[in-house]
PASEBA-1860 file (N, C-alpha, C; in nm, 3 decimals):
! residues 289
1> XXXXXXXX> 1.257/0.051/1.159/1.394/0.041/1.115/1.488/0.002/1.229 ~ 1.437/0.055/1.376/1.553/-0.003/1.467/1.561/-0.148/1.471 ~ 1.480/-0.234/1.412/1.491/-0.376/1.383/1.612/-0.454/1.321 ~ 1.694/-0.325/1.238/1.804/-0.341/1.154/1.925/-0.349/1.255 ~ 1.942/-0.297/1.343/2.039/-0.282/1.415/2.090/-0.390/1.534 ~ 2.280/-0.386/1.494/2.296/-0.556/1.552/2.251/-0.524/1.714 ~ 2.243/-0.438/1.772/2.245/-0.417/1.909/2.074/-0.513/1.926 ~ 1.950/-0.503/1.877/1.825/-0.580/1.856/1.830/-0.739/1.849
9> XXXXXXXX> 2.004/-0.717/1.693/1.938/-0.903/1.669/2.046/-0.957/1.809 ~ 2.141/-0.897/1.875/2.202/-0.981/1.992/2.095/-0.984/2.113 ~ 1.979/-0.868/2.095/1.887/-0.889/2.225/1.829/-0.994/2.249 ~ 1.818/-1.086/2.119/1.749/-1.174/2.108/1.851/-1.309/2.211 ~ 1.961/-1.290/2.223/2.065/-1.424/2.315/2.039/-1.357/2.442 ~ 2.090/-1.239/2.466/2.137/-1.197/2.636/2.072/-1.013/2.566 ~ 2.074/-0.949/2.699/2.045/-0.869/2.725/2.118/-0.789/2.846 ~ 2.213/-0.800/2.848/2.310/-0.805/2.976/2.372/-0.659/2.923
17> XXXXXXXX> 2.383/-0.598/3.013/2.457/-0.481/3.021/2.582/-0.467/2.968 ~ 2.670/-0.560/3.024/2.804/-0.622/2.954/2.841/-0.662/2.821 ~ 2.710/-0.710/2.797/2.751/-0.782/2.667/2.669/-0.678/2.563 ~ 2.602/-0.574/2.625/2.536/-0.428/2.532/2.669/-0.370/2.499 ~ 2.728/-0.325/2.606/2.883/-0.255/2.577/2.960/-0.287/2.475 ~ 3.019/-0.437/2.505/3.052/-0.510/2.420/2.996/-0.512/2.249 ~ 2.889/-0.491/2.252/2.851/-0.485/2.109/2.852/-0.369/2.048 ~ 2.823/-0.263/2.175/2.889/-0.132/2.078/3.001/-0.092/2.068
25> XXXXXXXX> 3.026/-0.127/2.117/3.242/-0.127/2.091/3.276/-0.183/1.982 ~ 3.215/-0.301/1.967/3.250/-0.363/1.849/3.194/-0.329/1.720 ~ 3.103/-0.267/1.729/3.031/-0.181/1.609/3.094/-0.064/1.599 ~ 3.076/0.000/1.689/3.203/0.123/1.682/3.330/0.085/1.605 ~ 3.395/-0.012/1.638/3.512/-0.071/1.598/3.524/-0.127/1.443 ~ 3.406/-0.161/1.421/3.385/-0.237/1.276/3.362/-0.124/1.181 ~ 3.315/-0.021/1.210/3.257/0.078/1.100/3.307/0.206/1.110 ~ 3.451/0.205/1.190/3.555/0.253/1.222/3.507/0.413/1.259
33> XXXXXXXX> 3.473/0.409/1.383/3.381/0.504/1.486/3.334/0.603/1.401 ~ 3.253/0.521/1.345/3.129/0.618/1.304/2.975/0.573/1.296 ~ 2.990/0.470/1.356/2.831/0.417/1.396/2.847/0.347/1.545 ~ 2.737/0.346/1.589/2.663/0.310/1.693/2.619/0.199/1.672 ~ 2.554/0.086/1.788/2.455/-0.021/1.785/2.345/0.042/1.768 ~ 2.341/0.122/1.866/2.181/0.154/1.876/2.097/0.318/1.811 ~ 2.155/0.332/1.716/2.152/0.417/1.574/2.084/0.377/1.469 ~ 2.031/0.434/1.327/2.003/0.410/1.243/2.112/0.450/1.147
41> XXXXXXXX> 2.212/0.503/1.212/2.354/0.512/1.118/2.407/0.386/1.043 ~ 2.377/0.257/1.071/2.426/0.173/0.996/2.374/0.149/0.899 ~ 2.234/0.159/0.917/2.121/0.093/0.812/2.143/0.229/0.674 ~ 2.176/0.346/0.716/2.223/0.436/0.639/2.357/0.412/0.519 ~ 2.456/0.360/0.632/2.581/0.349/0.597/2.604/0.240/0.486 ~ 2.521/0.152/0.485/2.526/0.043/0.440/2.438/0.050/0.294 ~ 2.352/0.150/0.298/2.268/0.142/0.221/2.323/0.285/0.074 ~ 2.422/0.393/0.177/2.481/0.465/0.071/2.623/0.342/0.029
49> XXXXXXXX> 2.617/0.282/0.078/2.769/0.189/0.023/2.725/0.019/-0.085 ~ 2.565/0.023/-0.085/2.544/-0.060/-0.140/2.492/0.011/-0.268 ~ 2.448/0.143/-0.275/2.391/0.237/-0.379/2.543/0.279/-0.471 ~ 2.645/0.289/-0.389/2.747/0.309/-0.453/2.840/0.222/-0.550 ~ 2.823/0.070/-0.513/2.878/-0.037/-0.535/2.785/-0.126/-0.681 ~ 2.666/-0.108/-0.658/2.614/-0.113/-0.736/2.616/-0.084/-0.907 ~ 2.632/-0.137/-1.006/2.625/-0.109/-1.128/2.501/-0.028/-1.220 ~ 2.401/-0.088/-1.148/2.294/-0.045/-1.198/2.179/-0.037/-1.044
57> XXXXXXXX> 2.103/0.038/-1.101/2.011/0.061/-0.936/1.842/0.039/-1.028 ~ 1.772/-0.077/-0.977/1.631/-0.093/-1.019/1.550/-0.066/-0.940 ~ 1.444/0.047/-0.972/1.354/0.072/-0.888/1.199/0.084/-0.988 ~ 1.099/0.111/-0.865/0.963/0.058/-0.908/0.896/0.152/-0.908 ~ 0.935/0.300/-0.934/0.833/0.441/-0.979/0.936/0.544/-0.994 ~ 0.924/0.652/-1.104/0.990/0.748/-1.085/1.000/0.829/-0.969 ~ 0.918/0.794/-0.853/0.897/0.852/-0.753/1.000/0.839/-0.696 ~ 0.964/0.652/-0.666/1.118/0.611/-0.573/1.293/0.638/-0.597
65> XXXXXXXX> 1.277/0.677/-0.782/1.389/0.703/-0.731/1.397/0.867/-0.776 ~ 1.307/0.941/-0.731/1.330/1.050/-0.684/1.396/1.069/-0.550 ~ 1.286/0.975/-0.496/1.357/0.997/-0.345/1.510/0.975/-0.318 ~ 1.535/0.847/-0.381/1.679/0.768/-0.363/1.775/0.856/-0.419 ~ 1.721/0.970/-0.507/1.830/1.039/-0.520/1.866/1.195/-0.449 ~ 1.729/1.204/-0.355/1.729/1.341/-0.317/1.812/1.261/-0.135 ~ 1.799/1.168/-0.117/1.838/1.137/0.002/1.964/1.089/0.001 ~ 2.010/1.040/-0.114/2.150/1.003/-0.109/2.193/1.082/-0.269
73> XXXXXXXX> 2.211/1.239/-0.293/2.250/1.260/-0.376/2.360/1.249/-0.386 ~ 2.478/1.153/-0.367/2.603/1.100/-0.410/2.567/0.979/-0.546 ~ 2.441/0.950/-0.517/2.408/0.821/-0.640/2.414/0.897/-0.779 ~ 2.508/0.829/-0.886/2.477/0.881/-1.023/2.332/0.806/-1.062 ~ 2.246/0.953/-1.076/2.141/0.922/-1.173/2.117/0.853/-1.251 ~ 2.222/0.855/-1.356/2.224/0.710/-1.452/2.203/0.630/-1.461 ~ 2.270/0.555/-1.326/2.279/0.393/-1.236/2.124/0.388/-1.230 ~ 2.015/0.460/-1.215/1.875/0.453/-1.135/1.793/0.428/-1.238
81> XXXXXXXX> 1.755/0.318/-1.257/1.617/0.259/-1.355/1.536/0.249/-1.347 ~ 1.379/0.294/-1.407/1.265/0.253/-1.386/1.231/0.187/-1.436 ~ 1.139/0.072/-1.365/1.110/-0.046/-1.420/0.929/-0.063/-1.316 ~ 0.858/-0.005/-1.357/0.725/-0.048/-1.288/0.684/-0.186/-1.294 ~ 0.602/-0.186/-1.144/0.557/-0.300/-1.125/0.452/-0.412/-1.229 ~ 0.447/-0.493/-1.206/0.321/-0.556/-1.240/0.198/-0.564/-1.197 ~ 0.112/-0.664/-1.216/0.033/-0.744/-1.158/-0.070/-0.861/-1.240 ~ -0.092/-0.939/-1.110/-0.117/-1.132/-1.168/-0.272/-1.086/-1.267
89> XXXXXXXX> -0.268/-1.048/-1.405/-0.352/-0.983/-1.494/-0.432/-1.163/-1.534 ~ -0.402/-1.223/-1.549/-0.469/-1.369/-1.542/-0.577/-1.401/-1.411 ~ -0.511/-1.330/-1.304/-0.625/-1.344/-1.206/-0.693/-1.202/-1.209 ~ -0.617/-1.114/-1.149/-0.748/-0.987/-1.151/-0.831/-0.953/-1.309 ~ -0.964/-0.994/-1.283/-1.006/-0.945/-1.405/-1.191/-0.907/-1.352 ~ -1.242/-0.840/-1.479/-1.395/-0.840/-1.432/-1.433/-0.980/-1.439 ~ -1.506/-1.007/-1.303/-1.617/-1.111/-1.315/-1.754/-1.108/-1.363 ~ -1.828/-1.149/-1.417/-1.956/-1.107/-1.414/-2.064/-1.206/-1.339
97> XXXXXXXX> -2.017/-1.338/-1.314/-2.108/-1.475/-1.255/-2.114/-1.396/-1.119 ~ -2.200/-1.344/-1.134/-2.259/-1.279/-0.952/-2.244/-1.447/-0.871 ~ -2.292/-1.528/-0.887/-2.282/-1.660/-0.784/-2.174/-1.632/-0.741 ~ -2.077/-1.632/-0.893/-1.941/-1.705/-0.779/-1.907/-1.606/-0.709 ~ -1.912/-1.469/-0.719/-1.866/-1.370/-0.619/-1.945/-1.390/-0.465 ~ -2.097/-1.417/-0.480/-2.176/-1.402/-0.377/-2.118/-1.551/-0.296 ~ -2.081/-1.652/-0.352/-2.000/-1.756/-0.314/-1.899/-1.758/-0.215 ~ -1.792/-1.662/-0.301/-1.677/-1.601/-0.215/-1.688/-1.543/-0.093
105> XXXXXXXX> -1.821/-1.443/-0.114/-1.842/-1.348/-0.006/-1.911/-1.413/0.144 ~ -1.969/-1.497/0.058/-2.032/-1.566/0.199/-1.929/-1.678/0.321 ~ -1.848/-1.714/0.239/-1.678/-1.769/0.268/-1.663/-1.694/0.357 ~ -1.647/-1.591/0.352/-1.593/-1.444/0.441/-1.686/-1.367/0.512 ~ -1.819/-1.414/0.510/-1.898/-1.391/0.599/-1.903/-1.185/0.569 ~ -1.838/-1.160/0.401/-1.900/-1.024/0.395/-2.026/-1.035/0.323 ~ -2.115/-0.898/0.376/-2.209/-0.856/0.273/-2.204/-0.729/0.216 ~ -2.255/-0.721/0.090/-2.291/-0.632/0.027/-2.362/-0.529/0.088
113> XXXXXXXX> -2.427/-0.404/0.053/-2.293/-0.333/-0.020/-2.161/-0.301/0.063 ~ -2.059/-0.248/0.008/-1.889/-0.237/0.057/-1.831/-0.171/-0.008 ~ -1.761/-0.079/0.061/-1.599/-0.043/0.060/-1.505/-0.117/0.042 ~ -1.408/-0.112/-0.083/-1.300/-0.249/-0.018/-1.131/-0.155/0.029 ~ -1.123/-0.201/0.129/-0.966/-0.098/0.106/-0.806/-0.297/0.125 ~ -0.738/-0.280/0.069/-0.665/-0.410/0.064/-0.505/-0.320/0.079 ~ -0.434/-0.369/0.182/-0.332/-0.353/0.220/-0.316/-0.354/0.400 ~ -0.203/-0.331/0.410/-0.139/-0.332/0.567/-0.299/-0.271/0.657
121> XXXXXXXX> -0.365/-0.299/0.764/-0.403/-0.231/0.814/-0.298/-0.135/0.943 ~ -0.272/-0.053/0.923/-0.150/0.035/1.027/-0.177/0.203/0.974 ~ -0.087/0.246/1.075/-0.108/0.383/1.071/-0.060/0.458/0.905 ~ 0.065/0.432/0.896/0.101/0.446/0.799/0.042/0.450/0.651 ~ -0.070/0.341/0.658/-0.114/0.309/0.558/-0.252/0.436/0.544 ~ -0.267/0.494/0.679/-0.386/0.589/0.684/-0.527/0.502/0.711 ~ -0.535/0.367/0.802/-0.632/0.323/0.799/-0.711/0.391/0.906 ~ -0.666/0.438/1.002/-0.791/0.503/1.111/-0.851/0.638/1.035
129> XXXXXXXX> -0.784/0.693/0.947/-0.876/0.799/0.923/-0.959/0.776/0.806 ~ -0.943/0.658/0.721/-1.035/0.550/0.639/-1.128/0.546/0.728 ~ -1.099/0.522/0.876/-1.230/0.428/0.964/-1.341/0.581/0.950 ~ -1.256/0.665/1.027/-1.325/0.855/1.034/-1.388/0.864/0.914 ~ -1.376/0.870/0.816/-1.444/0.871/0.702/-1.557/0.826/0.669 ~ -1.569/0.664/0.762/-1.707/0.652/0.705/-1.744/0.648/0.770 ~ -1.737/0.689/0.923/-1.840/0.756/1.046/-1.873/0.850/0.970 ~ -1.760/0.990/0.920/-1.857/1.078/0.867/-1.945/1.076/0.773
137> XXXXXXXX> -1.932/0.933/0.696/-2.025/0.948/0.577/-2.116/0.880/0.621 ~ -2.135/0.822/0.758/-2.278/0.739/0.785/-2.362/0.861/0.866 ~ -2.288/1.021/0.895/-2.352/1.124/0.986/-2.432/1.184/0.809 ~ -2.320/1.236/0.719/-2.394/1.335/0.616/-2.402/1.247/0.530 ~ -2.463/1.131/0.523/-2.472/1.053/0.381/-2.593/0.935/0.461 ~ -2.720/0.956/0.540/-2.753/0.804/0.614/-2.798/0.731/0.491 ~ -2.812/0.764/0.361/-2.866/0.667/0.257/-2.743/0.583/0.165 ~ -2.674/0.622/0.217/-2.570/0.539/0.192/-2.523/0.383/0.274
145> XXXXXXXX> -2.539/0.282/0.211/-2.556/0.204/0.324/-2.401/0.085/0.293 ~ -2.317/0.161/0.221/-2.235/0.078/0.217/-2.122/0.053/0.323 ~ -2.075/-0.040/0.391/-1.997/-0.046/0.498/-1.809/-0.080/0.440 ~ -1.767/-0.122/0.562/-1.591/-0.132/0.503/-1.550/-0.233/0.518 ~ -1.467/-0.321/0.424/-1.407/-0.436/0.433/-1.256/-0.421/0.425 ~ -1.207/-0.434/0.513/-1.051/-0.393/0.553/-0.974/-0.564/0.543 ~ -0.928/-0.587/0.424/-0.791/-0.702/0.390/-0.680/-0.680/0.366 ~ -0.619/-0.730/0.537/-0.471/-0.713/0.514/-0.401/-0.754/0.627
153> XXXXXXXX> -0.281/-0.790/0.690/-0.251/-0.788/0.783/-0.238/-0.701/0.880 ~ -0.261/-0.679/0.976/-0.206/-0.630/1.141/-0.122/-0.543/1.197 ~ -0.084/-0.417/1.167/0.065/-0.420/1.167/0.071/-0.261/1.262 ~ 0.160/-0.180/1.246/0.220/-0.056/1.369/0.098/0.035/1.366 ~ 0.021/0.026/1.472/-0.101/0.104/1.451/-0.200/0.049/1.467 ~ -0.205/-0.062/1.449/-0.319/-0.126/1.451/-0.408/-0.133/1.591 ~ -0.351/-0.109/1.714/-0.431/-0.044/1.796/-0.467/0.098/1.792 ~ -0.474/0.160/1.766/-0.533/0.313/1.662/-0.657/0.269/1.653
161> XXXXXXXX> -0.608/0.149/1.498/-0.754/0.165/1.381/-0.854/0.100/1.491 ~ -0.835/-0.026/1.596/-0.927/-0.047/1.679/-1.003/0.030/1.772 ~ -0.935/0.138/1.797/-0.987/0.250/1.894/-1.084/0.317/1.827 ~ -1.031/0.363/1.722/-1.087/0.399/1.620/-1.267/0.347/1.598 ~ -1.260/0.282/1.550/-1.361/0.181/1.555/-1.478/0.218/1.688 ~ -1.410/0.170/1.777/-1.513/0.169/1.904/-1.520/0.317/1.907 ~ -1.475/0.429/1.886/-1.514/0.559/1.909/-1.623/0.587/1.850 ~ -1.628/0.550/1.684/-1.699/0.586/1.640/-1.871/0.474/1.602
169> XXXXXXXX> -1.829/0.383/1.721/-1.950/0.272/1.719/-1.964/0.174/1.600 ~ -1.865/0.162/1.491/-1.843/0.061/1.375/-1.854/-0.030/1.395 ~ -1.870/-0.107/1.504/-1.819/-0.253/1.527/-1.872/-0.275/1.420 ~ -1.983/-0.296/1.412/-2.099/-0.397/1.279/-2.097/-0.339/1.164 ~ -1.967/-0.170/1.143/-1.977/-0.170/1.054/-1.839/-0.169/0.930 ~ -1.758/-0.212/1.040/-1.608/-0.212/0.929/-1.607/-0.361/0.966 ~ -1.563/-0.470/0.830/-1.517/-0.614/0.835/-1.369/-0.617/0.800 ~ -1.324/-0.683/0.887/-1.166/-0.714/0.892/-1.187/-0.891/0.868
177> XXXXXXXX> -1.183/-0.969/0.779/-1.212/-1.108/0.726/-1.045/-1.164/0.727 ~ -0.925/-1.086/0.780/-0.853/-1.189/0.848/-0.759/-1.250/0.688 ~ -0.714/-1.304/0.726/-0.625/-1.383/0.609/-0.743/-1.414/0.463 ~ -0.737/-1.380/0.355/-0.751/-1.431/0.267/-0.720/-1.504/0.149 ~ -0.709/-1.593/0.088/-0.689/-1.671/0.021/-0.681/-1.578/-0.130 ~ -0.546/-1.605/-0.194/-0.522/-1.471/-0.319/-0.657/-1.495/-0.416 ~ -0.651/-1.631/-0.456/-0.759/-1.683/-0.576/-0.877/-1.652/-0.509 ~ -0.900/-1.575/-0.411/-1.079/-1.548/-0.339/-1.034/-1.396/-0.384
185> XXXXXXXX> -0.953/-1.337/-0.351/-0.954/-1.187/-0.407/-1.009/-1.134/-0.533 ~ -1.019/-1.193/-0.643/-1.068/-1.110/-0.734/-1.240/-1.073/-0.726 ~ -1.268/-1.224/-0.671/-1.411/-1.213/-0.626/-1.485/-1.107/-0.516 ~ -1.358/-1.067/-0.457/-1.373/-0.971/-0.370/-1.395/-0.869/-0.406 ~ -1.247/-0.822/-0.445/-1.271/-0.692/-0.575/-1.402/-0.671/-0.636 ~ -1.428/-0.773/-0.716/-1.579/-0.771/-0.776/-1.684/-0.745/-0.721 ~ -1.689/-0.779/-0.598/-1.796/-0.794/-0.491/-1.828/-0.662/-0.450 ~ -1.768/-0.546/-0.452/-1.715/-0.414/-0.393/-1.792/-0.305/-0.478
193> XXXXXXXX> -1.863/-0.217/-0.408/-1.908/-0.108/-0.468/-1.794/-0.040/-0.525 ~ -1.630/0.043/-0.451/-1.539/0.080/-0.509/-1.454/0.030/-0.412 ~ -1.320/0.094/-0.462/-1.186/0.038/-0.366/-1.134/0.176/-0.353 ~ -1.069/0.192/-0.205/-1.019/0.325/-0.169/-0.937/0.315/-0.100 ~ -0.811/0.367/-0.129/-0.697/0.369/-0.084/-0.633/0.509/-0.031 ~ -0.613/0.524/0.097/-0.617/0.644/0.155/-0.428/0.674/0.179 ~ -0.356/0.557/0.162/-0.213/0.590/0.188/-0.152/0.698/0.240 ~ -0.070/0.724/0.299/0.014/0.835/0.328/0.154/0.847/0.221
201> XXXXXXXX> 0.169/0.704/0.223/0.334/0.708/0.152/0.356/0.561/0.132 ~ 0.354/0.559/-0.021/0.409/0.454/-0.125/0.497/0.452/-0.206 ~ 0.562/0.321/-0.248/0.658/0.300/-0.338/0.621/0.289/-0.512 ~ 0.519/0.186/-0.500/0.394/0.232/-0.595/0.253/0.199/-0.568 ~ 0.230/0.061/-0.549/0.068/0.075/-0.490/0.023/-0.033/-0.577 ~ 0.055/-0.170/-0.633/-0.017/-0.294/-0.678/-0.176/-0.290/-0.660 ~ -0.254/-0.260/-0.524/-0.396/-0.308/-0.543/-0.452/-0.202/-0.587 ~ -0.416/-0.067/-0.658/-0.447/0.015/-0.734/-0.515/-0.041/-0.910
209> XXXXXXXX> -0.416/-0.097/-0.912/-0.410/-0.199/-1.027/-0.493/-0.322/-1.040 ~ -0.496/-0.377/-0.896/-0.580/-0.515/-0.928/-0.747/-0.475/-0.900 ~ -0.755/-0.319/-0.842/-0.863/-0.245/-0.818/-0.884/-0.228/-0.991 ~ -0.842/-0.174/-1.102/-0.883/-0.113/-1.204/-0.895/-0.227/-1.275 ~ -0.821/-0.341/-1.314/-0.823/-0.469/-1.349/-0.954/-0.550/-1.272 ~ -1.023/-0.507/-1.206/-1.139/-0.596/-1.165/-1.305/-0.502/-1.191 ~ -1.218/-0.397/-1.253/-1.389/-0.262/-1.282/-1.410/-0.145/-1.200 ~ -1.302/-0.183/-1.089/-1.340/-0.078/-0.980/-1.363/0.056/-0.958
217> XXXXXXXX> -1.428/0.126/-0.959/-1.413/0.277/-0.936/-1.310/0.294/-0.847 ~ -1.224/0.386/-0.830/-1.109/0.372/-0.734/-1.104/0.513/-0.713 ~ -1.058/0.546/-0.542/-0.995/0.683/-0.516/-0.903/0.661/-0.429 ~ -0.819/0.744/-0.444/-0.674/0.751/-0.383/-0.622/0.876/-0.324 ~ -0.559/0.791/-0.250/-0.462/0.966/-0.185/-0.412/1.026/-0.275 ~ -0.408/1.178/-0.261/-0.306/1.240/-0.397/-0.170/1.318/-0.375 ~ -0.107/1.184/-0.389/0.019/1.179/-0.400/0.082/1.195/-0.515 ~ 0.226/1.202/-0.516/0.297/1.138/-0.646/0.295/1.002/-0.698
225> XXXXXXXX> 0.313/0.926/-0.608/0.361/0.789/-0.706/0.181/0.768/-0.761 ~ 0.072/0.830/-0.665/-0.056/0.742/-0.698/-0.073/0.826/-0.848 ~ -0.008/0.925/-0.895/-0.025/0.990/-1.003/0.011/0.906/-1.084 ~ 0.124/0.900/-1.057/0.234/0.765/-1.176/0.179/0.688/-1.201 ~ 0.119/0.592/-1.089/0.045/0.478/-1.146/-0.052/0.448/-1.167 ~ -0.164/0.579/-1.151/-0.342/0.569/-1.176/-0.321/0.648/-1.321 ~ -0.257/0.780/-1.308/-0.280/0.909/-1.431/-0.411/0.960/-1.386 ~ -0.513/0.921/-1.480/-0.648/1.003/-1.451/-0.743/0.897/-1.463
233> XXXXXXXX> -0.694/0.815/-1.384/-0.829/0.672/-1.447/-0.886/0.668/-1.260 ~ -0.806/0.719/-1.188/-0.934/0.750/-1.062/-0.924/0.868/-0.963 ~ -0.992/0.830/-0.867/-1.104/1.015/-0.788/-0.966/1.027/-0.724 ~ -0.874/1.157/-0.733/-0.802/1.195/-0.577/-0.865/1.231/-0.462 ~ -0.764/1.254/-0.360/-0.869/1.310/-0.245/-0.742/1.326/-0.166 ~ -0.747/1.437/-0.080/-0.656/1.473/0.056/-0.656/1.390/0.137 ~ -0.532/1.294/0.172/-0.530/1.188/0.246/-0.508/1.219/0.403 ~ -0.474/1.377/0.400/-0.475/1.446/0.529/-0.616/1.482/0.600
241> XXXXXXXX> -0.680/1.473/0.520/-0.881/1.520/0.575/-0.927/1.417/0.550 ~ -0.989/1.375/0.677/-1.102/1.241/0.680/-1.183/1.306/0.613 ~ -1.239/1.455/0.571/-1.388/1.500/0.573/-1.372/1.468/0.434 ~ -1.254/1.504/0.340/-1.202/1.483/0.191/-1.222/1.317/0.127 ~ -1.188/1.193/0.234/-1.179/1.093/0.178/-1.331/1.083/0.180 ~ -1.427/1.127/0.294/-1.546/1.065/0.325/-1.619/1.134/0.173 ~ -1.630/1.199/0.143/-1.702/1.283/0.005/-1.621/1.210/-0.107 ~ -1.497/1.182/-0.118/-1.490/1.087/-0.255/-1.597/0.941/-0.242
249> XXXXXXXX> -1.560/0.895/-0.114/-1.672/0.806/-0.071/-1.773/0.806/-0.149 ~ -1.826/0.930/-0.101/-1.982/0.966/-0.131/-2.004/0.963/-0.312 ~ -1.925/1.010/-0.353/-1.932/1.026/-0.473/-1.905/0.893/-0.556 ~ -1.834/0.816/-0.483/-1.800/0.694/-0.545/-1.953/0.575/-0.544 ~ -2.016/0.620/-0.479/-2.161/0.544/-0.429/-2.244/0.592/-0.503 ~ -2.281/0.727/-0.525/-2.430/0.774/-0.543/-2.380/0.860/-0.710 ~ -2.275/0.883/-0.721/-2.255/0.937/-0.892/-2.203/0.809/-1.024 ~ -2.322/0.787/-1.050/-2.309/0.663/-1.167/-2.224/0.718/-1.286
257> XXXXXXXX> -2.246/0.813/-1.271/-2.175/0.894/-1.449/-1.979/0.885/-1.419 ~ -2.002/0.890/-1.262/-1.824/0.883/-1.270/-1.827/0.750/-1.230 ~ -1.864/0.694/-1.120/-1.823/0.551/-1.138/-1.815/0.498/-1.303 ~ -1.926/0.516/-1.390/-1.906/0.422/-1.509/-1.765/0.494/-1.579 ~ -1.739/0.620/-1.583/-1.629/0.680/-1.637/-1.506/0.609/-1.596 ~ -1.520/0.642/-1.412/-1.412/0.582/-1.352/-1.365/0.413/-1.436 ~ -1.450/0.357/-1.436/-1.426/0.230/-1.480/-1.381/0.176/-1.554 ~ -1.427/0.264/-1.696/-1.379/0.258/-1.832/-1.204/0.288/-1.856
265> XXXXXXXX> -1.210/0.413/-1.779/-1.090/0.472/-1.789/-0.991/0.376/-1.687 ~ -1.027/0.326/-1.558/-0.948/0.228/-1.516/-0.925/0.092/-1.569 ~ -0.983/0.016/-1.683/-0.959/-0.126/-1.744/-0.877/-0.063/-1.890 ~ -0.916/0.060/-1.891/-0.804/0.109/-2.026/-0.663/0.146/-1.974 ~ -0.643/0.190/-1.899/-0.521/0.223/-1.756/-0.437/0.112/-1.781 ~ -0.525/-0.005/-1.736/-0.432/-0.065/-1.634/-0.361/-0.211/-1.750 ~ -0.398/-0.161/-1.884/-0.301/-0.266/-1.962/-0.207/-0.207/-1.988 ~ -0.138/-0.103/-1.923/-0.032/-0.054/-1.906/0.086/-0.137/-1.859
273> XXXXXXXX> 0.036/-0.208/-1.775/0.116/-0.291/-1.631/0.077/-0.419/-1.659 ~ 0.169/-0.502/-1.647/0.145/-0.672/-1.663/0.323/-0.684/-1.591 ~ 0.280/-0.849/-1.484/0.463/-0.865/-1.465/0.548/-0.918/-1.587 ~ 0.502/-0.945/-1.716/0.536/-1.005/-1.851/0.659/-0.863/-1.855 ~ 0.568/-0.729/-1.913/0.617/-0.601/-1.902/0.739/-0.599/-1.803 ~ 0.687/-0.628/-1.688/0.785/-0.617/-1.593/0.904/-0.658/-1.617 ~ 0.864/-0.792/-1.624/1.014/-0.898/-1.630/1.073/-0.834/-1.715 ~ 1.062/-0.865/-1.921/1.095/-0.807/-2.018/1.219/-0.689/-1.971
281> XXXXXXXX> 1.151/-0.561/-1.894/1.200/-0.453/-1.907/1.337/-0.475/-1.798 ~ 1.264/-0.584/-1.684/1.395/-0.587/-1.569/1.489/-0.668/-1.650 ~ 1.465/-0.752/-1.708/1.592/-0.882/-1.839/1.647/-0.736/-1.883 ~ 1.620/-0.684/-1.984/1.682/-0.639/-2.062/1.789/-0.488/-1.969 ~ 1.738/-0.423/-1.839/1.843/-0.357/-1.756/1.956/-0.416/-1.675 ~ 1.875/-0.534/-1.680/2.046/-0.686/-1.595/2.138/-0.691/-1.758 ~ 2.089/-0.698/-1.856/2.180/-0.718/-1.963/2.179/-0.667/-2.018 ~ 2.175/-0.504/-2.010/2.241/-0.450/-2.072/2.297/-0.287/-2.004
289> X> 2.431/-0.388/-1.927/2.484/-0.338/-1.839/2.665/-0.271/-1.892
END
């Protein structure tokens, strides 16, 4: 968030002591001394004055705007709409042509069997203790031979999940395949023993969806919003205990009776959500204001 703040985007011309002053004076001055440059008071200020100004407020889980209203309880409730997400239901779907998946996979230089986890790799997202997890499940599980395919970008943490890694000797066994191409994703999905999403904190969680839309057995952190938008169509697990994610793991591999459950109950789930739905519901809260 300190990215928001003008004192950052002027670092980018000068960096001069003089001209730091200068900018907080003038921020001081503009927001009539009650913010700072180098604060998160503006990004605040701006954000209870755009919540206020607002006619209507659209958000993407009852979660989120739980939050939006426990953090800025000046917002009328009213104003706050739920409108859940989508997802591209034309592309995520079951495949069954094993070629073309084994096609895809070889593109990407993954093999079978796999973990798939798809989002940010960073701290936030809980990827190093994803990595802990399946060290522990390669110590109490050695017949398990499925490894991890991590798609996503790069991001705060990401020296962690690498440390990570070399601690626990993974090299050969977590794949990071780097940029992927969207229309190669479903094949991916498909390609995947299950998909596991360990999150700490979401708004709602899309590859939840393109996980249940492709067959996946799925487990998730157990959170709120992952409640909202799974229900009971996959495994929870304590996103605070590696030892917790590594045993949904386990269970997601070697128990056929819940994977096939999981499955069923996730392609019945997830025609819940389409962006058709989406749009529809966001048209009709713009007009009818």
């Amino acid at each position: 968030m300190r990215d928001h703040s003008l004192y950052r985007a002027a670092k980018v011309k000068t960096d001069g002591p003089f001209t730091r002053r200068i900018i907080e004076i003038l921020v001081y001055l503009f927001t009539f001394g009650r913010y700072h440059s180098q604060s998160l008071d503006y990004l605040d200020w701006s954000t209870k004055f755009a919540l206020k100004k607002a006619k209507k407020i659209i958000t993407v889980s009852n979660f989120t705007k739980k939050e939006i209203l426990n953090l800025y309880p000046k917002t009328k409730a009213s104003k706050v709409r739920v409108v859940h997400n989508g997802y591209n239901n034309d592309l995520y779907r079951v495949i069954n042509d094993e070629a073309e998946v084994k096609a895809v996979l070889e593109k990407y230089d993954i093999e079978q069997p796999y973990f798939l986890y798809v989002g940010r790799i960073e701290k936030k997202k809980n990827t190093p203790a994803l990595i802990e997890a399946l060290a522990i499940l390669r110590y109490s599980h050695p017949e398990i031979k499925e490894k991890l395919v991590l798609i996503g970008d790069a991001s705060f943490g990401y020296d962690e999940v690498k440390y990570v890694i070399e601690e626990f000797n993974l090299n050969n066994e977590v794949i990071m395949p780097g940029w992927v191409d969207e229309a190669d994703m479903p094949y991916i999905f498909n390609g995947a023993s299950a998909f596991v999403f360990p999150s700490k904190h979401e708004g709602f969680g899309i590859p939840i969806l393109q996980a249940m839309a492709c067959g996946l057995p799925t487990a998730v952190s157990n959170i709120p919003v992952f409640r909202e938008v799974a229900d009971e169509a996959v495994l929870y697990f304590d996103h605070n205990d590696s030892r917790a994610i590594s045993e949904a793991m386990a269970k997601l591999a070697l128990d056929e009776n819940l994977k096939s459950s999981l499955r069923k109950q996730g392609l019945n789930w997830v025609k819940n959500f389409s962006w058709e739905k989406c749009a529809r519901e966001t048209l009709k809260e713009i007009t009818d204001i």
